[in-house]
PLY file of the C-alpha trace (Angstrom):
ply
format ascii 1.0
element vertex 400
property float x
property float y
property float z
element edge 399
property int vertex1
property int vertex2
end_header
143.75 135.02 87.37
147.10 137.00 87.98
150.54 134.75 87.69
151.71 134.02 91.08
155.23 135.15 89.84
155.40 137.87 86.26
157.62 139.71 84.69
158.90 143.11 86.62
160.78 146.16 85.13
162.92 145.54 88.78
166.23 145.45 88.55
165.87 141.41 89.47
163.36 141.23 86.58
160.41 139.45 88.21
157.96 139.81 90.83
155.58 138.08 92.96
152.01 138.15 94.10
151.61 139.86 98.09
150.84 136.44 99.26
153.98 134.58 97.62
156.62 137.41 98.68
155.58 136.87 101.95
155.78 133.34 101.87
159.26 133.35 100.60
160.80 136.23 102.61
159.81 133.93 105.65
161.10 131.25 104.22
164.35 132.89 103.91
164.90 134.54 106.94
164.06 131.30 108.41
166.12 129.43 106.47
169.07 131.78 108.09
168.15 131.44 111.51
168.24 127.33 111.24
170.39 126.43 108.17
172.92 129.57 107.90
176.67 130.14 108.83
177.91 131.68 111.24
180.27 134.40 110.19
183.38 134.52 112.43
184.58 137.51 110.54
180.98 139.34 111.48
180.30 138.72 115.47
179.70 134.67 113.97
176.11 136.14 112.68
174.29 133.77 110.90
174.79 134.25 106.84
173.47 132.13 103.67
176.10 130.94 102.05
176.35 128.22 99.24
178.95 126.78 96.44
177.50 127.00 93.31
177.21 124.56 90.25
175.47 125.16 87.34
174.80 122.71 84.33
175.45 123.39 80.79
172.33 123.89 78.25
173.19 126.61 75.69
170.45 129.13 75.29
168.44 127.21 78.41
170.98 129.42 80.43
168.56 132.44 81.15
166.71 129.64 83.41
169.85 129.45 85.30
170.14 133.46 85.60
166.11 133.32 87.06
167.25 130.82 89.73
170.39 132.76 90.74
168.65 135.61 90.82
166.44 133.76 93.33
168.79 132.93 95.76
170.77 136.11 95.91
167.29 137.47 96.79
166.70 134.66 100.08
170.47 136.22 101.04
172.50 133.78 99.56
176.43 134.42 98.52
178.58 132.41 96.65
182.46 131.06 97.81
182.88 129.00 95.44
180.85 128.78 91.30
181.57 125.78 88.80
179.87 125.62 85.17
180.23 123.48 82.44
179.07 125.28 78.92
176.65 127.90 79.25
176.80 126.88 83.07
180.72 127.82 82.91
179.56 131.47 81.07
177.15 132.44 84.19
179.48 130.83 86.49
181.81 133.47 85.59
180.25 136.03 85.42
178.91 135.21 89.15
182.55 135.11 90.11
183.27 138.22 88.91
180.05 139.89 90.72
180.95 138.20 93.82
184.71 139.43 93.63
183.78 143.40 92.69
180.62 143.19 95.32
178.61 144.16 92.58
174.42 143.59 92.63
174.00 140.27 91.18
171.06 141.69 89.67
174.22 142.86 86.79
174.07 139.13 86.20
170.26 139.61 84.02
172.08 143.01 82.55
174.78 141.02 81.30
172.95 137.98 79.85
170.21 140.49 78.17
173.24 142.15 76.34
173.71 138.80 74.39
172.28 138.38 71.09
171.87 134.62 70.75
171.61 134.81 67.07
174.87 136.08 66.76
176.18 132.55 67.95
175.18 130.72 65.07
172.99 131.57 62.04
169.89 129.42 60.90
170.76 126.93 58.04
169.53 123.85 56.60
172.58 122.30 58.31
172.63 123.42 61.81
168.61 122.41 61.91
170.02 118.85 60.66
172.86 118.52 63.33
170.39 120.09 66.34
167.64 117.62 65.55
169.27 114.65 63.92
165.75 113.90 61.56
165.24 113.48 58.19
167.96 112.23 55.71
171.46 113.45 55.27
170.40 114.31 51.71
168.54 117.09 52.51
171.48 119.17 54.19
174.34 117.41 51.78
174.90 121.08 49.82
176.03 122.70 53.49
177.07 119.55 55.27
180.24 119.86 53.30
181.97 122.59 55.51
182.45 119.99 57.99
184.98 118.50 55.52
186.67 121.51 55.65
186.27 122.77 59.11
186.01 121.30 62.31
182.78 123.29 63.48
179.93 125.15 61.71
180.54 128.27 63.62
183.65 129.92 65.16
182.36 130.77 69.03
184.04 134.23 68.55
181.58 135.91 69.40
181.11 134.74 73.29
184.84 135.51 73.74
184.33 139.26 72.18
181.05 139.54 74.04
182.32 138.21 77.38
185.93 139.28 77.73
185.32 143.46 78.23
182.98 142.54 80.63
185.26 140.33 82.92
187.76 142.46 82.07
186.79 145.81 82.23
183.47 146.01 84.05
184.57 143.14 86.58
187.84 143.61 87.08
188.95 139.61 86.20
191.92 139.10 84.04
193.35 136.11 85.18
192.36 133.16 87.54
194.65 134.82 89.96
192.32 137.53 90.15
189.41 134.87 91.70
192.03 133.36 94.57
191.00 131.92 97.24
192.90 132.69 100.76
193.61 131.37 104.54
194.18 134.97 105.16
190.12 135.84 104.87
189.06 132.44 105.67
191.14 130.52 108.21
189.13 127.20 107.88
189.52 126.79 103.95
189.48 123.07 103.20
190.40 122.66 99.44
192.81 120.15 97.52
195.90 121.74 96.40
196.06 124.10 93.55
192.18 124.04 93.96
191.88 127.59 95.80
190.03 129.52 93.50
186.72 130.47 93.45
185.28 129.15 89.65
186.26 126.11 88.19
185.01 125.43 84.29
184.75 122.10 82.74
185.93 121.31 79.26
186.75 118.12 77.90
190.11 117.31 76.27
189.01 114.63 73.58
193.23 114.78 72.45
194.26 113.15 75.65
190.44 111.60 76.16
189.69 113.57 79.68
187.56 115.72 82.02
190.03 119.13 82.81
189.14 121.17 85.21
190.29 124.51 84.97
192.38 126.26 86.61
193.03 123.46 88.64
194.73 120.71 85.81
196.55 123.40 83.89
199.80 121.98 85.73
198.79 119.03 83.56
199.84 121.38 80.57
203.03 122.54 81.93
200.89 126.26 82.46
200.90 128.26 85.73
196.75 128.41 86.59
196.97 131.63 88.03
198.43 133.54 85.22
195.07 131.75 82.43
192.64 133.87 81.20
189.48 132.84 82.39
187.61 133.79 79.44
189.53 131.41 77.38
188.09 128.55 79.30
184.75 129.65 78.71
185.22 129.00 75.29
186.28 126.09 75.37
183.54 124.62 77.59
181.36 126.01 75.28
182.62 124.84 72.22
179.67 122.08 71.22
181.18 119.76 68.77
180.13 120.11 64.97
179.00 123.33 66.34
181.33 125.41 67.19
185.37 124.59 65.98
187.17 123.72 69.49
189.72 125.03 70.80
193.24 124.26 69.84
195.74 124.62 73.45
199.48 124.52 73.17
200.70 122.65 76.03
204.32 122.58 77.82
206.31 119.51 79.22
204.69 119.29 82.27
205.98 117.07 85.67
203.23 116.30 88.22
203.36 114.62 91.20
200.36 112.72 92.76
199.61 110.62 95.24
199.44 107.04 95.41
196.88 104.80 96.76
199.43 102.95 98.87
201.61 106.05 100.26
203.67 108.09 98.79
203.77 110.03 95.09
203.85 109.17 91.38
205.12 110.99 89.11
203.53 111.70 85.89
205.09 113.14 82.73
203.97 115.22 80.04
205.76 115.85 76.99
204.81 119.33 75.66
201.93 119.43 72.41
199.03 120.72 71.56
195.07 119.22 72.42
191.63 119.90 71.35
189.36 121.31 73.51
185.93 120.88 73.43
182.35 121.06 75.14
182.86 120.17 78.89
179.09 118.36 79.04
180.42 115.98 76.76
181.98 114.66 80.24
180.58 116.16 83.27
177.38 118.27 82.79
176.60 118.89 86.21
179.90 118.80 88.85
177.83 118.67 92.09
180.89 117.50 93.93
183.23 120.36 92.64
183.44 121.83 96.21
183.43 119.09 98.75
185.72 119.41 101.66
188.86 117.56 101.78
189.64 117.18 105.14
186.63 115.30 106.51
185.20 117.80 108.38
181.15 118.96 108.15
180.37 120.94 105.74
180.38 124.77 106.87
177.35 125.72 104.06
175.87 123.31 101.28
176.69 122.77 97.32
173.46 124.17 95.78
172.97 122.60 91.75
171.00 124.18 89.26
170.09 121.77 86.78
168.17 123.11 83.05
165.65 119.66 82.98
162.14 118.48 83.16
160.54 115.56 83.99
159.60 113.45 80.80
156.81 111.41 81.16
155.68 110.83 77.56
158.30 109.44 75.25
157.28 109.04 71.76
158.39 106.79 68.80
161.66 106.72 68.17
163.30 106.13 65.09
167.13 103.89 64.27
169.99 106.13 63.33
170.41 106.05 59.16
173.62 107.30 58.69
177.27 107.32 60.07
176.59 111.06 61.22
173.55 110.29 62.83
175.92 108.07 64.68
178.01 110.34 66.06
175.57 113.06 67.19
173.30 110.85 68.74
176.86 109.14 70.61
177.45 112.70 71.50
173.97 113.52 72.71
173.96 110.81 74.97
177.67 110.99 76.41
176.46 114.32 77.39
173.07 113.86 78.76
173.76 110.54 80.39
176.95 110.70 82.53
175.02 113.32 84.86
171.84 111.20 85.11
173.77 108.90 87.28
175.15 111.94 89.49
171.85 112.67 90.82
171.69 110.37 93.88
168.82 110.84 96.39
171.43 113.25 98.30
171.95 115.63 95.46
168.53 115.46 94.23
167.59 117.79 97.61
170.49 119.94 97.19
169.33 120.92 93.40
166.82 123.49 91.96
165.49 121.93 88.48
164.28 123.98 85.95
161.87 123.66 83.53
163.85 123.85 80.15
160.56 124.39 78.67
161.48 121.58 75.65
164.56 123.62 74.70
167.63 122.44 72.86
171.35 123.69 74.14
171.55 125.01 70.47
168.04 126.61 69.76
169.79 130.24 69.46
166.54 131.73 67.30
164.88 131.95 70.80
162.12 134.45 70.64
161.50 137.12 73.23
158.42 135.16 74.93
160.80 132.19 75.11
163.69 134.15 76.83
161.25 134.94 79.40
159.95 131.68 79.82
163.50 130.17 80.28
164.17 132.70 82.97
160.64 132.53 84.66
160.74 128.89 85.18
164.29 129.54 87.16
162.70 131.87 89.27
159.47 129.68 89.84
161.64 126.80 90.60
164.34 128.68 93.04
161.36 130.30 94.61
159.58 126.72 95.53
163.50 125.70 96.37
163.47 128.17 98.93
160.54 127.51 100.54
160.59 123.76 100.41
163.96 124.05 102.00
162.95 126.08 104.65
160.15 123.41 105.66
162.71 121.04 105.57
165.06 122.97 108.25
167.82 123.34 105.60
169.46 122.37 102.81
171.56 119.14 102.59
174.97 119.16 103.44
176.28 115.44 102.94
177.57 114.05 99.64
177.24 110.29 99.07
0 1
1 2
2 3
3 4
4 5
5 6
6 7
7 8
8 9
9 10
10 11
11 12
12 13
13 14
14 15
15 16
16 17
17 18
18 19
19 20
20 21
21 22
22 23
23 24
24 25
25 26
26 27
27 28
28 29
29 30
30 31
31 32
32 33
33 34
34 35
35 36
36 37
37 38
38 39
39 40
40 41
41 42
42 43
43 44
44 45
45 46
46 47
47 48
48 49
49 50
50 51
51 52
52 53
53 54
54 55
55 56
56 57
57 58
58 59
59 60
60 61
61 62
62 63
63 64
64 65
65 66
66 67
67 68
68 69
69 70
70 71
71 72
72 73
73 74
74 75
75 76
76 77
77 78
78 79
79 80
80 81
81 82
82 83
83 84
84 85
85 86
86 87
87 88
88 89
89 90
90 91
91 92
92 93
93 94
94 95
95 96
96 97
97 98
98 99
99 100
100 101
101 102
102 103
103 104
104 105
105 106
106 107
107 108
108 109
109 110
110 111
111 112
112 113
113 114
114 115
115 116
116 117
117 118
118 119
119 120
120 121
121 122
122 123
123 124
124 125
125 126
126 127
127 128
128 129
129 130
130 131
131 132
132 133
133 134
134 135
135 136
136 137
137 138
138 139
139 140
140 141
141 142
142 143
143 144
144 145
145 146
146 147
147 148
148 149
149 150
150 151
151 152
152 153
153 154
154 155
155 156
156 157
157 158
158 159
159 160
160 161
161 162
162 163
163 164
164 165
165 166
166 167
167 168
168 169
169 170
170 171
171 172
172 173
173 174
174 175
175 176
176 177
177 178
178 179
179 180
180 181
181 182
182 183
183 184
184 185
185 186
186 187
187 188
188 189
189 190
190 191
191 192
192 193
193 194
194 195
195 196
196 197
197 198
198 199
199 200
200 201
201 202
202 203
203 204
204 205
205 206
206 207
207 208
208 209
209 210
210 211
211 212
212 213
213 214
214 215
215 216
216 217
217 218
218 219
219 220
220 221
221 222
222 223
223 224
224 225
225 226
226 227
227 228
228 229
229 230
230 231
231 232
232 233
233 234
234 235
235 236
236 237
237 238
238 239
239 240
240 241
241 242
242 243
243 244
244 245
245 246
246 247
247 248
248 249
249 250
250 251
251 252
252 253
253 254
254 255
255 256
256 257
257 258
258 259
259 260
260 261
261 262
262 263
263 264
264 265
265 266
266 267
267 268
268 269
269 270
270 271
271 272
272 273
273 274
274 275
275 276
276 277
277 278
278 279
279 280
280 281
281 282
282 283
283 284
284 285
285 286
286 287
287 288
288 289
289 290
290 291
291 292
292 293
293 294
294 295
295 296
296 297
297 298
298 299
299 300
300 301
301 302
302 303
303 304
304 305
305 306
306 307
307 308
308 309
309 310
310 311
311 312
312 313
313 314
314 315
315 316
316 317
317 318
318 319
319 320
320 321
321 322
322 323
323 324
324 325
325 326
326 327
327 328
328 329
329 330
330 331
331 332
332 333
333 334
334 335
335 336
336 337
337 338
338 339
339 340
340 341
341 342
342 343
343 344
344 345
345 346
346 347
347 348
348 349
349 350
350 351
351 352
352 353
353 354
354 355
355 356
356 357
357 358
358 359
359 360
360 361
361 362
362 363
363 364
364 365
365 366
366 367
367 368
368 369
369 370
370 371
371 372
372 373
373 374
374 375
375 376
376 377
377 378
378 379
379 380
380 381
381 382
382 383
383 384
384 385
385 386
386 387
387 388
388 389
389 390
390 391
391 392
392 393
393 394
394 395
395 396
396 397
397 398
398 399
């Protein structure tokens, strides 16, 4: 029997049966005429628009790039894209697409260019730290770089992969170059200093904190606009023992806030430097990145893409043996647990899930059938997404 949904040498990269296609280009045109904004700027036609979050996973990003791929086929565009880890890396590169009104079909271009093996080499030791079995023993001869080095691998090669495309294909140098304006949309609603369109998630384990960037570089005494974006990549990438973090220089910084009873507080920063490392470790999944701020409705919804399955067989576990096993378990769990919690009933109908096919974030020896897995569960998933949705009469707007 033939797949309801292949492989496709189109630029999108998949295709679908007759009786599927059909069945999701209603669904999509439907879902415009009852769940899509009106366009003020185009006679108030009715548009699909969404914000954008997308989870972290490592390599289990090409199922992100299937479901993207997915919605920019129902019509969707994209105001607003957050990320965390290889969520931050699409994110991006989204962004950029969006800006240049380039095909976001570029998007599976882009992420075929990458050659995963290039982030990190096999070795006795990264099998160790990925899987946390056995005994430390066995990977003792390489675990010793860790003595001298704060991460197995350097992450160099994202930034030289990923900058001449966001620079030089995309046109994005600097955050300022993914503003957000009143001037093209009158009825922005976003906190201060929050007015561009991506936000990446690192986490700052010096001062032992979520950042959100561009929007907490004040908190570092650094203008937001004027930050590289593919420096922030990196760092939300930047999986500890892993890859080495990233080392930022700060400035004296003065903020003011508000306080809960009226008024401001001001907080002070003396100028240093921090270690930057994987955003997941804090906030995986950022659902509420684009929420309005001035209690008004929602004009379009925050779609999530999350990179999970549903486990319904849990085997024997074994208790941790050694002070490492420790820590990366701690780390696993900091990282997979926070966002557990984040999926209420309310964002559970606003997110696609994709099958990460039993994945790790750090299995970078994928072969070519599991590359296309990865991305062929995002597109199976966006494409049910899209229909379910329209049966539904739209997509949730409402955060909890």
């Amino acid at each position: 029997m033939t797949e309801p949904i292949s492989l496709s040498d189109a630029p999108c990269g998949y295709k679908r049966d007759q009786k599927l296609q059909r069945q999701f280009l209603d669904a999509a045109e439907h879902l415009r005429e009852v769940d899509g904004w009106p366009n003020p700027a185009n006679a108030n036609r009715r548009e699909l628009r969404a914000d954008l979050v997308l989870e972290g996973g490592g390599v289990k990003g090409l199922g992100l790039v299937g479901a993207i791929l997915v919605l920019d086929e129902a019509g969707y565009s994209f105001r607003g894209v957050a990320g965390t880890s290889a969520g931050a890396i699409a994110a991006t590169l989204v962004a950029g697409l969006t800006r240049t009104q380039r095909t976001m079909t570029d998007l599976l271009g882009f992420i075929r260019s990458l050659d995963f093996t290039q982030f990190m080499p096999e070795s006795k030791l990264h099998k160790f730290l990925d899987h946390v079995g056995g005994h430390v023993v066995e990977a003792a001869s390489d675990a010793s770089i860790l003595l001298r080095h704060e991460g197995v691998y350097s992450g160099n090669y994202l930034e030289n992969w990923l900058r001449p495309i966001l620079h030089d294909q995309l046109g994005v140098k600097t955050f300022n170059d993914l503003r957000l304006s009143t001037e093209t949309d009158p009825e922005l609603s976003v906190a201060p200093g929050h007015d561009y369109s991506l936000v990446v998630h690192t986490s700052d384990i010096t001062r032992g904190q979520l950042v959100r960037l561009p929007w907490d570089f004040p908190y570092y005494g650094k203008d937001p606009g004027v930050q590289d974006p593919v420096d922030t990549v990196r760092a939300s990438m930047s999986i500890p023992f892993f890859f080495e973090p990233v080392h930022h220089v700060s400035q004296e910084a003065i903020v003011e806030i508000a306080a809960p009873s009226g008024g401001t507080i001001t907080l002070r920063y003396e100028a240093g430097s921090q270690t930057w490392v994987d955003g997941g470790l804090l906030a995986n999944f950022p659902i509420h990145a684009f929420d309005r701020t001035d209690g008004k409705p929602s004009r379009w919804p925050t779609i999530g893409i999350r990179l999970s399955q549903l486990q319904t067989d849990f085997p024997a576990t074994e208790a941790c043996t050694s002070t490492l096993e420790v820590a990366l378990r701690t780390l696993k769990t900091m990282s997979n647990e926070w966002d557990s919690y984040a999926v209420t009933e309310s964002t559970a109908a606003k997110t696609i899930f994709v099958d990460n096919a039993g994945l790790t974030a750090t299995d970078f020896g994928l072969t070519k059938g599991q590359q296309d897995t990865l991305f062929l569960n995002g597109v199976r998933s966006a494409t049910a997404f899209i229909i379910a949705k329209a049966q539904a009469g739209g997509v949730p707007r409402s955060s909890p």
